[in-house]
C-alpha positions as CSV (number, residue, x, y, z in Angstrom):
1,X,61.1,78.3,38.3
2,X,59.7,77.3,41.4
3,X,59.8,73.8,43.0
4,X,56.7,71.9,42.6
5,X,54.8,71.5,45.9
6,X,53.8,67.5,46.9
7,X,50.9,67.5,48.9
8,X,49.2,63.8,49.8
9,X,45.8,62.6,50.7
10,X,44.7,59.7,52.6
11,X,41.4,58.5,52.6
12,X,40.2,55.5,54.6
13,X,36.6,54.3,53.7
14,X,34.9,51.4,54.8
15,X,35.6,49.7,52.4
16,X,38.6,51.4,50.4
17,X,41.7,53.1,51.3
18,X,42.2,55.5,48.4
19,X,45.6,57.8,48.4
20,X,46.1,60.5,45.9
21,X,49.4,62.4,45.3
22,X,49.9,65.4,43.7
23,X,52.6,67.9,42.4
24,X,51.6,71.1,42.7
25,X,52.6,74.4,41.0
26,X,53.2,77.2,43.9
27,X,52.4,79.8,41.5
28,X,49.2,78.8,39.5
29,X,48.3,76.7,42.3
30,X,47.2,73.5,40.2
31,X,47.8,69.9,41.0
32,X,49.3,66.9,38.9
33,X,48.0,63.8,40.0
34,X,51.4,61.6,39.7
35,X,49.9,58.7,41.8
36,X,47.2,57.2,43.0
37,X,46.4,54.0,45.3
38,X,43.8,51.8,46.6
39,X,43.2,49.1,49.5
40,X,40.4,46.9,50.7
41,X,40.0,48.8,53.9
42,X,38.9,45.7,56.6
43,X,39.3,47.6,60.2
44,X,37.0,50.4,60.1
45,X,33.1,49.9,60.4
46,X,30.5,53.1,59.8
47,X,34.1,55.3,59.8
48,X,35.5,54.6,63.2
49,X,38.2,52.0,63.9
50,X,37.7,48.4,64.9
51,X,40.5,46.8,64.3
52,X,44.0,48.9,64.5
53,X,46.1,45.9,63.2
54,X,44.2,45.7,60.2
55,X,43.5,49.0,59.3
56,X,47.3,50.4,60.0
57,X,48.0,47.5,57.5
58,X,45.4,48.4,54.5
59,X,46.6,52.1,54.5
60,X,50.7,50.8,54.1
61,X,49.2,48.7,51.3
62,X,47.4,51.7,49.5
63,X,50.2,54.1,50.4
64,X,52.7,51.7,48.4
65,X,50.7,51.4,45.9
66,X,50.5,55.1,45.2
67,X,54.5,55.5,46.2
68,X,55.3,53.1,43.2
69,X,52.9,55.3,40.5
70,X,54.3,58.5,41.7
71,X,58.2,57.0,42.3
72,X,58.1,59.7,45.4
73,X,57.9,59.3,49.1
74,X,55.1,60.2,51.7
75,X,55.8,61.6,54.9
76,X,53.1,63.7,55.8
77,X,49.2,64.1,54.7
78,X,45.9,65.3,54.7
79,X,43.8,62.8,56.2
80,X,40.0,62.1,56.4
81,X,37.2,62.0,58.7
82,X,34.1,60.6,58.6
83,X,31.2,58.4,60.5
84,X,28.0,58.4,63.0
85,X,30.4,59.8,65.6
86,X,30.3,63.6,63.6
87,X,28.2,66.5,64.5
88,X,27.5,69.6,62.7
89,X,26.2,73.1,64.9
90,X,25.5,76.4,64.2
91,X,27.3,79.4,66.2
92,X,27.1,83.1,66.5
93,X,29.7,85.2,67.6
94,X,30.1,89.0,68.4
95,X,32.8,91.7,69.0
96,X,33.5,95.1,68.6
97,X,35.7,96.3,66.2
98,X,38.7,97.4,67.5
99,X,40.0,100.2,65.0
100,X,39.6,103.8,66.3
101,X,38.2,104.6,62.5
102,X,35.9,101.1,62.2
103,X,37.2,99.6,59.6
104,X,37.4,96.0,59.9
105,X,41.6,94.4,59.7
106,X,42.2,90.8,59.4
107,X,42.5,90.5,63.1
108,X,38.7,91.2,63.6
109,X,37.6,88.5,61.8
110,X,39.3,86.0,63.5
111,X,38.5,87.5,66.6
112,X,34.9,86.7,65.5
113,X,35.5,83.5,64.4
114,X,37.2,82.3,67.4
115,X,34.3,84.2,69.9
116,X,31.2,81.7,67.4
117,X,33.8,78.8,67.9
118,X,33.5,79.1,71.8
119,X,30.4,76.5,72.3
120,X,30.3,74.2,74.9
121,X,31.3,70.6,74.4
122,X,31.6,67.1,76.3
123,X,35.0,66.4,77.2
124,X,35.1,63.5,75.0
125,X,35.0,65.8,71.7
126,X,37.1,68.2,69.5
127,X,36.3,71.0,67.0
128,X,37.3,69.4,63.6
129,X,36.3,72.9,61.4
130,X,34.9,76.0,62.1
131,X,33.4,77.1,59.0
132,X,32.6,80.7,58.4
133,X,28.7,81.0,56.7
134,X,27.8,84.8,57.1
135,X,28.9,88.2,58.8
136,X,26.6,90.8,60.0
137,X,28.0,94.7,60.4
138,X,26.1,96.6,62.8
139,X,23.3,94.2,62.5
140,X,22.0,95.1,59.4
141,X,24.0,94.2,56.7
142,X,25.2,90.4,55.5
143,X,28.5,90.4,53.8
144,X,30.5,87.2,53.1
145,X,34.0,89.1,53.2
146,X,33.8,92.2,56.0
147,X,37.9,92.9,55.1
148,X,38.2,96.2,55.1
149,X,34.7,97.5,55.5
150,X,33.5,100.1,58.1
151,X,31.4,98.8,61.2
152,X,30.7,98.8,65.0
153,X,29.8,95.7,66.0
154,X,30.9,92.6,63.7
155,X,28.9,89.1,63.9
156,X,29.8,85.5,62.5
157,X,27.4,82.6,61.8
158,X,29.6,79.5,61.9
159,X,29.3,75.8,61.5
160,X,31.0,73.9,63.4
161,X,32.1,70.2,62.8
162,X,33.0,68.3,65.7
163,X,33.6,64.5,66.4
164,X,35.0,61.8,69.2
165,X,38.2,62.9,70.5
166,X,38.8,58.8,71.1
167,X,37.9,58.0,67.4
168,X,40.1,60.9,65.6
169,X,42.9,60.2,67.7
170,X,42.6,56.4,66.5
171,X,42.0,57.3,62.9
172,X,44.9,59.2,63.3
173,X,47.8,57.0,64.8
174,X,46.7,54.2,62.1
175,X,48.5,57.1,59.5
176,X,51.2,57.7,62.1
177,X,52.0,53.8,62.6
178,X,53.2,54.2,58.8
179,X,56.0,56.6,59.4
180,X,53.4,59.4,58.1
181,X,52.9,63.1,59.7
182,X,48.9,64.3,59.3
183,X,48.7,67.7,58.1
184,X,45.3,67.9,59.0
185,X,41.9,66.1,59.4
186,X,39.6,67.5,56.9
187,X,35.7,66.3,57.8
188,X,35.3,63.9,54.2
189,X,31.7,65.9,52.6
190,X,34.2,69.2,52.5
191,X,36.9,67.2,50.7
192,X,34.2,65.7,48.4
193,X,33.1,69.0,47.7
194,X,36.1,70.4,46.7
195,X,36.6,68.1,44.0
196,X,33.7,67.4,43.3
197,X,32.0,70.3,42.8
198,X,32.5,73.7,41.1
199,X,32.4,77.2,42.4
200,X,29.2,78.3,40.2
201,X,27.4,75.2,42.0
202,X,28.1,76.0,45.2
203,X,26.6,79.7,44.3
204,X,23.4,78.4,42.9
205,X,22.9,75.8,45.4
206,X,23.6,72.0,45.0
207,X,23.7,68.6,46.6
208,X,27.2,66.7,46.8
209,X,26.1,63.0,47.9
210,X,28.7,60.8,48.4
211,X,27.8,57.0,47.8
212,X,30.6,55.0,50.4
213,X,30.9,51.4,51.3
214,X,29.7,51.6,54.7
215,X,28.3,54.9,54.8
216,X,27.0,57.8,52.5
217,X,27.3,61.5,53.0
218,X,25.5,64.7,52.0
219,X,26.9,68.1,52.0
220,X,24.9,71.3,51.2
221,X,26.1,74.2,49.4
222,X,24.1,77.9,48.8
223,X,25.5,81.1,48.0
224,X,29.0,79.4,48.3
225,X,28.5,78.3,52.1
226,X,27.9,75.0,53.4
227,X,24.5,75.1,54.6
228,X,23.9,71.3,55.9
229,X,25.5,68.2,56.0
230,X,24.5,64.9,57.3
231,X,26.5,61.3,57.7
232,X,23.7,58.1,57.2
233,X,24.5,55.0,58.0
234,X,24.3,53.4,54.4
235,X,26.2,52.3,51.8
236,X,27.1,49.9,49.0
237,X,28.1,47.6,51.2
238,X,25.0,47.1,52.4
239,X,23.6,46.1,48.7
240,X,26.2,43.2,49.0
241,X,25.2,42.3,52.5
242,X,21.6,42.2,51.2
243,X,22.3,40.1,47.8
244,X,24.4,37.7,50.1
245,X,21.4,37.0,52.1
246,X,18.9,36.9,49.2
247,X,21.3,34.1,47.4
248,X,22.6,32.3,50.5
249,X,26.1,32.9,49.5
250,X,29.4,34.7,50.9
251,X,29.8,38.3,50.7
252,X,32.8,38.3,48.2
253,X,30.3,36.1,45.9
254,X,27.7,39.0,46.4
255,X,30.4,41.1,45.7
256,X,31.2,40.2,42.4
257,X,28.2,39.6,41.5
258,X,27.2,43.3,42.7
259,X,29.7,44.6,40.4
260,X,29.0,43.1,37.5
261,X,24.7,42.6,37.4
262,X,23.7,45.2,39.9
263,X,21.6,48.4,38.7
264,X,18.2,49.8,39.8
265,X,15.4,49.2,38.0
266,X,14.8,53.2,37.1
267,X,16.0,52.5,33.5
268,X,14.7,48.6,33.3
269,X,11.0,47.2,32.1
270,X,10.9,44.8,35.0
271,X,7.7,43.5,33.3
272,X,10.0,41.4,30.8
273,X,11.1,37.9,32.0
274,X,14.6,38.3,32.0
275,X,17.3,35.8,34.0
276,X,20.8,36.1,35.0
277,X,22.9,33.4,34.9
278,X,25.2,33.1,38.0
279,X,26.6,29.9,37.6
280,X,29.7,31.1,37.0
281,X,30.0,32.6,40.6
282,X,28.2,30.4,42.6
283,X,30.0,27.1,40.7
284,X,26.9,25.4,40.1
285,X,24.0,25.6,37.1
286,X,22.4,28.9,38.6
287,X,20.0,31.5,36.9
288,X,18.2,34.5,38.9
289,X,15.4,36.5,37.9
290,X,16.8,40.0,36.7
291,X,13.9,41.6,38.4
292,X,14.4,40.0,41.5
293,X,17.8,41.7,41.6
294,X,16.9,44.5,40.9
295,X,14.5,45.2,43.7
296,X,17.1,43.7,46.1
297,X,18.9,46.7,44.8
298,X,16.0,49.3,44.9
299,X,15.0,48.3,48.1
300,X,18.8,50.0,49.7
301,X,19.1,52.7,47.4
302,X,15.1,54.1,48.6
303,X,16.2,53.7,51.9
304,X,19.0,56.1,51.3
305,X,17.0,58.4,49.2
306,X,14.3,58.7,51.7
307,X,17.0,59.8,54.2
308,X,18.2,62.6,51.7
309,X,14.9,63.9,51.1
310,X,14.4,64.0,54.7
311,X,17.4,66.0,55.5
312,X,16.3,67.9,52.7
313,X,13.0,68.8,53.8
314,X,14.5,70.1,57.4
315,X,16.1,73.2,55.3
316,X,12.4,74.3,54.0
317,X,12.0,76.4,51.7
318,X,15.4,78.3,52.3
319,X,17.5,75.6,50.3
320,X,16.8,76.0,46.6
321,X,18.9,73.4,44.3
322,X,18.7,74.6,40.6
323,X,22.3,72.7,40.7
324,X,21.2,69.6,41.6
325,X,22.7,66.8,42.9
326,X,25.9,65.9,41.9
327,X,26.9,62.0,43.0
328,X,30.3,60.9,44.3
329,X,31.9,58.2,46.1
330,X,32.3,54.6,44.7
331,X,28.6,53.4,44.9
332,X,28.3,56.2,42.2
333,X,29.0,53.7,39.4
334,X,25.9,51.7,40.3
335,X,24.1,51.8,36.7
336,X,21.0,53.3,36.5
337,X,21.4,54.9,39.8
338,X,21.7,58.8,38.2
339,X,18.1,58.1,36.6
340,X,16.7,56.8,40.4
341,X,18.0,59.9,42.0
342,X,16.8,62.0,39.4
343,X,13.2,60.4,39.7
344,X,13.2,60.1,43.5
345,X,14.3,63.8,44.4
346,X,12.9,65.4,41.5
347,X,16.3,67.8,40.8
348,X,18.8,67.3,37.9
349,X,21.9,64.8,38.6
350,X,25.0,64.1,37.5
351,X,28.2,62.1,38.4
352,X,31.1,63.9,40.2
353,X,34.2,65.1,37.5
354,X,37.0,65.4,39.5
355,X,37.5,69.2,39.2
356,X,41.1,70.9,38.4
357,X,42.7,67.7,37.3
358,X,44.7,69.2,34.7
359,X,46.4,66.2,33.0
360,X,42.9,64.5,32.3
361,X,44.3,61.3,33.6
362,X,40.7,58.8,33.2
363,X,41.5,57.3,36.3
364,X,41.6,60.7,39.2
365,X,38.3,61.0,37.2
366,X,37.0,58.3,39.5
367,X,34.2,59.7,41.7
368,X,35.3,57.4,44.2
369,X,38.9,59.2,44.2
370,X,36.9,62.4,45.2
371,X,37.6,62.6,48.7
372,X,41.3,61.9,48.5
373,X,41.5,63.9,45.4
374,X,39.5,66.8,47.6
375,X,42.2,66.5,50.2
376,X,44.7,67.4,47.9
377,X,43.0,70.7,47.1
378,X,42.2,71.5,50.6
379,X,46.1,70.8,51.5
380,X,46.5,73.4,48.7
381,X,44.1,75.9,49.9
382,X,45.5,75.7,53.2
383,X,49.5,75.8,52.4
384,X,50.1,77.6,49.7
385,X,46.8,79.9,49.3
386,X,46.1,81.3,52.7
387,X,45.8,84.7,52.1
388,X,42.9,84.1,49.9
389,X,41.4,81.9,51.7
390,X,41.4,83.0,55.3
391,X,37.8,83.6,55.4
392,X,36.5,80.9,54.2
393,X,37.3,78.1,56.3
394,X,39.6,77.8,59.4
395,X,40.2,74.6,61.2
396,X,38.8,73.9,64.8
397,X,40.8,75.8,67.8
398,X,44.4,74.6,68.5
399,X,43.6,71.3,65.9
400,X,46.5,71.1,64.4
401,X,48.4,71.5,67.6
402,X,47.5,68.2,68.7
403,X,47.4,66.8,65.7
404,X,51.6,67.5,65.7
405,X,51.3,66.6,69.7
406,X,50.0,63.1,68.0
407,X,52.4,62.4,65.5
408,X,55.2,62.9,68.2
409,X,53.7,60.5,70.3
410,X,53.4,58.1,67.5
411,X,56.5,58.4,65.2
412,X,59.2,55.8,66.0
């Protein structure tokens, strides 16, 4: 019987560092949650580090956390990306194929893929992904798999994710400060998507948007290729900011009270005189209009949606969504927000299930575990599945080079 296969993922939000580890079977290539861990995350603002103290800090704390569930070390991980700083372009790329009978080997496609992945770029940024989208033979016919097919000339359409050099290299030594190797940095809507989403979604088309603390992301899937992503500078933070101001109070007051009384109004007769009484959090006889709250509430979550739909409307009529959206992250679990999204962008929605969780533990079902959960799956994908995956997603040129050129550097 083979040894089960631990693979780690770290990460660190805006406002929660979330860790998931995993066993994994070599052979059937499924994962075992065995432990998972959180942190309030304080040194990271719109995904790029602020504070390096605080942040190396908030990701020992979640790390331990997950190290006591799972009663296993971590010395290496998957670790993700996110924030402002990120960029998404599309690349062709063309060569001949180099087999005296034209049929196209393994060593042709990555010749493609490397000739789209040659764009130019400021100093101060590195390739994160190149991700394969379509290949054209002789320039006629659009495959998604040209292994072993006859052609001339062979063409890729790739997207490629790139970010700050300054800001992934600081993301990055905050994991190494804690005696931890990264594997990789996966860009966070791909690790979303892998958990979050299924392989007959990504065919018919679907939204993944992930709700974070300081910032939200959407990723765009048809025919099983990412067609468009987009990083907007909102979260569920910003609903506590916003009920802090409106009731003159601290954040972790808004907080709490966030947690336990927000919801958007989509399910809600805000005709009816309701009140909530807060004097329980702000220590003194205290009642709020319900309504008021909830348009506090509205007013961030249409400012987020209006964002969507316009990044929706750039992909015209070539994006068709009979999936839907399917909602992730940890503003997710705002009530009533499925029903708003649902009304606002006039497609079916749903909340993330963290797919191929075998053990149905409730708590990987989280949709705000999906991004560390979805680094799991990618470690998985890229360790133990690489034949089959080859095509489908490579990682930027020489990335993981100086990822290991990092962790030298860092490691006591």
């Amino acid at each position: 019987m083979a040894k089960p296969y631990l693979l780690t993922g770290i990460d660190i939000g805006n406002s929660q560092v979330k860790v998931a580890i995993a066993q994994v079977d070599p052979q059937k290539l499924e994962p075992h949650v065995i432990g998972v861990g959180s942190a309030p995350s304080h040194g990271l603002r719109r995904g790029m580090v602020v504070d390096m103290e605080e942040t190396i800090e908030d990701i020992r704390t979640a790390i331990q956390h997950a190290q006591a569930m799972a009663k296993t070390p971590v010395t290496r991980a998957y670790l993700s990306v996110n924030g402002l700083h990120i960029q998404t372009q599309i690349s062709r790329g063309v060569i001949a194929v180099s087999r005296a009978d034209n049929e196209i080997s393994p060593h042709d496609i990555d010749r493609v893929i490397h000739a789209a992945s040659v764009v130019s770029l400021p100093p101060n940024r590195e390739i994160i992904h190149v991700v394969p989208r379509t290949f054209i033979i002789d320039g006629t016919e659009y495959v998604k798999n040209p292994l072993g097919m006859k052609g001339v000339r062979l063409e890729a359409d790739v997207l490629i994710v790139d970010g700050m050099s300054t800001y992934l290299r600081n993301i990055a030594k905050c994991v190494n400060e804690n005696g931890i190797e990264v594997a990789g940095l996966v860009y966070a809507p791909l690790a979303a998507a892998l958990a979050a989403l299924d392989k007959n979604q990504k065919e018919y088309g679907v939204v993944n948007l992930d709700f974070g603390g300081g910032t939200s992301t959407m990723a765009v899937f048809q025919e099983a290729d990412l067609i468009h992503s987009a990083v907007f500078p909102i979260g569920s933070r910003h609903i506590t900011n916003d009920l802090a101001i409106a009731l003159r109070t601290s954040m972790d007051v808004a907080e709490r009270i966030k947690l336990e009384h927000a919801a958007t109004s989509s399910e809600d007769d805000l005709r009816r005189k309701e009140v909530i009484d807060l004097s329980s959090f702000l220590e003194e006889p205290t009642t709020w209009p319900k309504k008021q709250l909830l348009r506090v509430v509205d007013a961030r979550v249409e400012e987020l949606l209006d964002m969507v739909s316009e990044e929706l409307k750039k992909l015209g009529d070539n994006a068709s969504l009979p999936a839907g959206v399917v909602l992730s992250g940890g503003g997710a679990h705002l009530p009533s927000l499925v029903a708003m999204v649902r009304e606002k962008l006039r497609l079916p929605v749903r909340l993330a299930r963290i797919a191929k969780m075998p053990d149905g533990n409730q708590t990987v079902q989280d949709p705000a575990l999906a991004v560390a959960v979805g680094l799991v799956l990618w470690g998985i994908e890229q360790e133990l599945n690489l034949s089959k995956n080859r095509t489908l997603l490579q990682e930027g040129p020489t990335w993981v080079s100086k990822v290991l050129d990092w962790a030298k550097n860092f490691l006591p």
